[in-house]
C-alpha positions in Angstrom: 62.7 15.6 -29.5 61.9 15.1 -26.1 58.2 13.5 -25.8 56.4 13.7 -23.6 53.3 12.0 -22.3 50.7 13.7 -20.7 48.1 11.4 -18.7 44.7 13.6 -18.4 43.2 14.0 -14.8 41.0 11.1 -14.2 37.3 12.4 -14.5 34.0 10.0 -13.7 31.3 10.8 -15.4 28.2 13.0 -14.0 25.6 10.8 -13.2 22.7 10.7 -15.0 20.4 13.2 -13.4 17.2 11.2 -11.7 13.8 11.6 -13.8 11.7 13.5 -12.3 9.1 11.9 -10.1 5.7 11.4 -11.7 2.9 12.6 -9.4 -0.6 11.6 -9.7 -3.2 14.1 -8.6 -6.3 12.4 -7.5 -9.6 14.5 -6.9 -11.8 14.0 -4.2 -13.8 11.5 -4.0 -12.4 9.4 -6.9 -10.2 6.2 -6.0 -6.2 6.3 -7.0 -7.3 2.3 -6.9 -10.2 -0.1 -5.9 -10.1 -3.8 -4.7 -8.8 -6.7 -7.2 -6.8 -3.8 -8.8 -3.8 -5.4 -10.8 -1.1 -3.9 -8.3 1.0 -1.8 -11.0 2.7 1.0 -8.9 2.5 1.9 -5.1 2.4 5.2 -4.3 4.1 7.9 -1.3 1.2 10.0 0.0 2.4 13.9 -1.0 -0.1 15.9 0.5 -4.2 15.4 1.0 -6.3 12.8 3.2 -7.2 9.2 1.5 -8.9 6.7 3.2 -8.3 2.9 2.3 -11.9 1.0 1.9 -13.0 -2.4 1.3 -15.4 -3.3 -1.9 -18.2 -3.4 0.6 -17.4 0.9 1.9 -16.1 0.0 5.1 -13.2 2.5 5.7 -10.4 0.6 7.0 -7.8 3.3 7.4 -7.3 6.6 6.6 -3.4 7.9 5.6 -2.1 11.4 5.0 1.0 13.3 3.9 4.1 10.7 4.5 2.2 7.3 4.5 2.7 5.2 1.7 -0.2 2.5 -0.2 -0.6 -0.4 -2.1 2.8 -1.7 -1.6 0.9 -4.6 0.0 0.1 -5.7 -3.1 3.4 -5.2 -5.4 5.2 -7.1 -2.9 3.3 -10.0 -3.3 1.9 -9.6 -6.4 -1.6 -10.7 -5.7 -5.0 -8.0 -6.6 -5.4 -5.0 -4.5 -7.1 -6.0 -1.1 -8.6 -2.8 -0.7 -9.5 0.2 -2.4 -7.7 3.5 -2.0 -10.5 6.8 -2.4 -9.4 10.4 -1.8 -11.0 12.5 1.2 -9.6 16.0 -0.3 -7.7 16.2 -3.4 -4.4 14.7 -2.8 -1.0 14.2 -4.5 0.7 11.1 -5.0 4.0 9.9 -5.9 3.9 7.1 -7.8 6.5 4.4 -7.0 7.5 1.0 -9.6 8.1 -2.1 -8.0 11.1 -2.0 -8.8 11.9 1.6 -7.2 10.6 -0.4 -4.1 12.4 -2.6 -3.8 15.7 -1.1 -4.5 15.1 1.5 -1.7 13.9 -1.3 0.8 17.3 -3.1 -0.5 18.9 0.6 0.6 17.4 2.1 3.4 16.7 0.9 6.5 14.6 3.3 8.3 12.2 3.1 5.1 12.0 -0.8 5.7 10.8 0.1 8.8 8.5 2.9 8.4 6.9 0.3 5.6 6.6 -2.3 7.8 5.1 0.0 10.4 2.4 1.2 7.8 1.7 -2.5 6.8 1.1 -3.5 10.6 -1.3 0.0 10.9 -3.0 -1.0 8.2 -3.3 -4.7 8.8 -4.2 -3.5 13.4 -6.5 -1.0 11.7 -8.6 -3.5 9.3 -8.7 -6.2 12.0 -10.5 -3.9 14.6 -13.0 -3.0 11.4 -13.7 -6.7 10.8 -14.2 -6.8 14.5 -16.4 -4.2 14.8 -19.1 -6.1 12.7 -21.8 -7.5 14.0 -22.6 -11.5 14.6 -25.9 -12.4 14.0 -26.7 -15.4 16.0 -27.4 -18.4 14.0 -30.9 -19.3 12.7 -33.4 -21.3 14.2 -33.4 -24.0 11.5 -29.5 -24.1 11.9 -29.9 -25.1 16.0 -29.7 -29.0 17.3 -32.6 -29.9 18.7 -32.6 -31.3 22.6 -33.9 -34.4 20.6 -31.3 -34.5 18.3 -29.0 -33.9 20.8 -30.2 -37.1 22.8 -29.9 -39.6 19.5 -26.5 -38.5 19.2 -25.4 -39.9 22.5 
């Protein structure tokens, strides 16, 4: 009896198909997240206008359709510094932590076009805290020439 062994064509097993992405739809006017937020998720700007805002109202950017937010916060784990309100009704993608980091780990143009959205970001809320006004200081808190003159 002649036997004979017959190996099976090595096979690799489909991968296991990708969850779809969850998507959060925010409507205008209402915030995806506000200031000292616990930073849970960042999320891919889909389609709409959002404007980032400080607790105070003052806009400090505005993103649209490709920009990404509050990855400032899940990468260092601190509160939200700023708010994040919709302009129109807009669709996000919502991204884990972990998600981000594995595709900063992977792609290098996406480590770049985050970096570039941090430094916008960070450019756009330095010209708004530049923009406010200095009041000079109050009368009460100015040296006096006579003052001035026992100090010498």
């Amino acid at each position: 009896m002649n036997h004979r062994s017959h190996a099976l064509p090595a096979t690799t097993a489909p991968p296991s198909p990708q969850p779809p992405p969850i998507i959060n739809t925010i409507a205008k006017g209402a915030y995806l997240f506000e200031e000292g937020d616990a930073p849970d998720h960042s999320y891919l700007v889909e389609e709409g206008r959002l404007e980032v805002v400080s607790r105070r109202g003052r806009v400090l950017a505005q993103v649209g359709a490709g920009d990404v937010v509050g990855e400032l916060g899940l990468l260092h784990n601190r509160p939200r510094s700023a708010g994040v309100r919709a302009l129109e009704e807009s669709r996000c993608v919502v991204i884990s932590k972990a998600e981000l980091l594995a595709t900063l780990a992977a792609s290098p143009s996406l480590t770049r076009a985050i970096l570039h959205s941090m430094a916008k970001t960070l450019r756009n809320a330095t010209q708004a805290r530049n923009r406010t006004v200095s009041l000079p200081p109050s009368p009460a808190s100015r040296v006096t020439e006579e003052e001035l003159s026992s100090l010498m």
